[in-house]
C-alpha positions in Angstrom: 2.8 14.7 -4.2 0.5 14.5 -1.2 1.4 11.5 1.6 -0.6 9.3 3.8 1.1 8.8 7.2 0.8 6.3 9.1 2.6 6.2 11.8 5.9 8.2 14.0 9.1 6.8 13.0 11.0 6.9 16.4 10.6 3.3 17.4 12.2 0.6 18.7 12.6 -2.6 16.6 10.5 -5.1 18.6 8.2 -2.0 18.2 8.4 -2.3 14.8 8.0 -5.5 14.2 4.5 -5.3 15.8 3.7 -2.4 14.0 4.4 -4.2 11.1 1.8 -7.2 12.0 -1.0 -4.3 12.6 -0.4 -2.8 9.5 -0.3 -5.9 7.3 -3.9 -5.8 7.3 -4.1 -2.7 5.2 -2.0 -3.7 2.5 -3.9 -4.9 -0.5 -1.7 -6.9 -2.7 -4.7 -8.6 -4.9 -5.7 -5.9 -7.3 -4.3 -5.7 -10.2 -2.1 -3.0 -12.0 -3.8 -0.9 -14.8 -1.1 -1.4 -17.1 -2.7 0.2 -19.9 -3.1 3.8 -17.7 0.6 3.7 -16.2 2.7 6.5 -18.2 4.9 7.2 -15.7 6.8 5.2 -13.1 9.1 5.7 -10.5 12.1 3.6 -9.2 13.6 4.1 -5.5 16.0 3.3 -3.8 18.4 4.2 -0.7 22.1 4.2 -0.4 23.7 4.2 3.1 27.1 5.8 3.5 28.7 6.7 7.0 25.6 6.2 8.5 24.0 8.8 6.0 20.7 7.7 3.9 20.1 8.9 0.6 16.8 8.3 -1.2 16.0 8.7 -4.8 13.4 9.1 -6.3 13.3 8.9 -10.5 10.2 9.2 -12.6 10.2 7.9 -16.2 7.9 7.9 -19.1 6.4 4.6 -19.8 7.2 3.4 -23.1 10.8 5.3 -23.6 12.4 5.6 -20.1 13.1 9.3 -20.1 13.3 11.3 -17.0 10.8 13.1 -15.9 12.0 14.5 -12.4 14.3 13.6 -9.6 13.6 13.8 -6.3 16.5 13.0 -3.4 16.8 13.8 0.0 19.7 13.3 2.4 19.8 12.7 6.8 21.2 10.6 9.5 20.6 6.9 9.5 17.8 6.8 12.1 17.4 2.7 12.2 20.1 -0.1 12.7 20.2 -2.5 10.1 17.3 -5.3 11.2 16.3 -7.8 8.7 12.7 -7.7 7.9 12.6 -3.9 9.6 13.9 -2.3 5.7 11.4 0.5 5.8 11.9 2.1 9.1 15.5 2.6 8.1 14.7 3.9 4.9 11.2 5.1 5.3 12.2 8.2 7.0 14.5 10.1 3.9 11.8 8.3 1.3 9.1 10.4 3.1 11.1 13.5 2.9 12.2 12.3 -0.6 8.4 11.8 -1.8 7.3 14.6 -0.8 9.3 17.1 -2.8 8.2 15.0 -6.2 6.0 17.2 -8.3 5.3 14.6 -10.6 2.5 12.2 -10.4 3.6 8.6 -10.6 0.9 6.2 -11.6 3.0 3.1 -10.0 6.2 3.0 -8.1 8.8 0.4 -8.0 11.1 -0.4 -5.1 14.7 -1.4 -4.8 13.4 -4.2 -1.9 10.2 -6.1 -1.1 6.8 -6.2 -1.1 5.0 -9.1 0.1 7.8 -11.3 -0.3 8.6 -10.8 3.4 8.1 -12.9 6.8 5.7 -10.6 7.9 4.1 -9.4 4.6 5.1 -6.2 4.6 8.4 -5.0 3.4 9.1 -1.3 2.6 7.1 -1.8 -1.4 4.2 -2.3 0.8 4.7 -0.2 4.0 5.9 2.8 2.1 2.6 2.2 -0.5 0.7 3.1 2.4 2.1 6.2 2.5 1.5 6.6 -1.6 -1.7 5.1 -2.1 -0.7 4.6 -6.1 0.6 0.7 -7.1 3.7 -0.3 -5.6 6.2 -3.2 -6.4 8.9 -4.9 -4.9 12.3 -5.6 -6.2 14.7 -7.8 -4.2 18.1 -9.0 -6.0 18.3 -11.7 -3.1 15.1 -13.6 -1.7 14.4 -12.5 2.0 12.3 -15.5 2.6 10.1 -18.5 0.6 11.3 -21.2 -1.8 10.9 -22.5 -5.4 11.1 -24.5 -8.1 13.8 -24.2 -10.3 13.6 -21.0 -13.5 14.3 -21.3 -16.8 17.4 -19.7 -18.3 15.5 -17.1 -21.0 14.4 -14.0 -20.2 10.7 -13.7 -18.9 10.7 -16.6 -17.0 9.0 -16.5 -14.4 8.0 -19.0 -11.4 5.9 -18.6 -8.3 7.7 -17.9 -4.4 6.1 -19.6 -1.8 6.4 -19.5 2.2 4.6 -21.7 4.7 1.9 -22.4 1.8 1.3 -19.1 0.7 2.4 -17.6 -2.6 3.6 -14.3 -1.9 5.4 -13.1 -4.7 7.6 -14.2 -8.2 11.2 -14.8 -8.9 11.5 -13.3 -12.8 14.4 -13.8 -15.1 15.1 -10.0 -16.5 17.9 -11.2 -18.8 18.7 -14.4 -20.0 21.5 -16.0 -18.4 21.6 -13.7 -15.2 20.3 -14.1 -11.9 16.9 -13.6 -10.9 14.7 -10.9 -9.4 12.5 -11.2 -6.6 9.1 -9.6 -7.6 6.0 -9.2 -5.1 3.5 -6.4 -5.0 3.8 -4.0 -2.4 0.3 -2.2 -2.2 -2.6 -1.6 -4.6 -1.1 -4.4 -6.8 -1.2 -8.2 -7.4 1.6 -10.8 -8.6 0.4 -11.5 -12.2 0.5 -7.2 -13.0 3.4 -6.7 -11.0 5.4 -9.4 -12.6 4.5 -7.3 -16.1 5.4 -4.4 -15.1 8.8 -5.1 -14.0 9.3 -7.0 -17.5 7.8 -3.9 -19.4 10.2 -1.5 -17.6 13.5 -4.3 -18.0 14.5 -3.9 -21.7 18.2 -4.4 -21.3 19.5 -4.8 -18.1 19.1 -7.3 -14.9 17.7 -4.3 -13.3 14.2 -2.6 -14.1 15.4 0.8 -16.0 13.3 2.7 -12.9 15.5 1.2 -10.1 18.7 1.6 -12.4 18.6 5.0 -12.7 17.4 5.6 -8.6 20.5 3.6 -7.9 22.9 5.1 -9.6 21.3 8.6 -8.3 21.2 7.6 -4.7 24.6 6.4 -4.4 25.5 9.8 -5.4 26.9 11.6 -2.5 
């Protein structure tokens, strides 16, 4: 599928961090998801071995989960392991990875954040610049905001707040299990994003998407 670039890779991280506050403007993460026209989404995610990366990339049908393509790609860690700098670790080997899919995802979802991030931009949204197609975030652990306490059952869902500002959701997947950290990453808004993570979660903690990019990521 055809990238955007944005910007070189080779950068240092107080570099990055102030590439990140430039692009933050960019990001549009208060336009909702057409539900009704996603048939296919994607799930990604990156393993790190031995300083080795390995993106996947899986696209599924939407109802049904069945695999449509895998795309993967392999190289050197090129970025050391910075909290809020995600995407220029993995952002390198998802570019290569994206750009052997054939298939045309209508929304993407991300093993990691989206707005949900000090600066506003983790690698849902950075990497959704490159896309230009809806992008979510899924964190398993909250990178930054507070609040109030979820329900047990599964759809729960309450809003996550940081210095006034709601910036993403924390979403019970499965009754009894711990929650998900959903924000939209780019061409997407809270209320849709929070639906589609629910409409691709019918039986696990994980969104079926991300599942299957985990399990082909870690792979190697």
């Amino acid at each position: 599928m055809q990238l955007h670039p944005r910007h070189a890779w080779d950068l240092t991280p107080s570099e990055a961090v102030a590439l990140q506050k430039r692009l933050r403007g960019a990001v549009v993460a208060d336009r909702a998801i057409d539900l009704s026209g996603v048939r296919l989404v994607a799930g990604v995610d990156v393993s790190v071995k031995r300083e080795r990366s390995r993106a996947a990339v899986v696209v599924v049908t939407l109802p049904g989960f069945l695999v449509v393509e895998i795309a993967t790609a392999e190289r050197p860690t090129p970025f050391p392991y910075v909290p809020g700098l995600l995407s220029f670790r993995e952002g390198p080997v998802l570019e290569e990875a994206f750009g052997r899919l054939k298939a045309e995802p209508d929304a993407f979802l991300f093993d990691g954040m989206g707005t949900a991030h000090p600066r506003r931009i983790g690698i849902a949204s950075h990497m959704g610049l490159w896309l230009e197609r809806p992008t979510v975030g899924v964190g398993k652990t909250r990178l930054v905001g507070t609040h109030a306490p979820l329900p047990e059952e599964k759809g729960a869902h309450v809003p996550l707040i940081d210095r006034g500002e709601t910036i993403g959701a924390v979403v019970r997947t499965r009754t009894g299990t711990l929650p998900l950290f959903v924000s939209p990453g780019h061409l997407a808004d809270i209320p849709s994003a929070v639906a589609l993570v629910l409409a691709c979660t019918p039986k696990y903690r994980l969104p079926e998407p991300i599942r299957l990019a985990h399990k082909a990521a870690g792979d190697f």
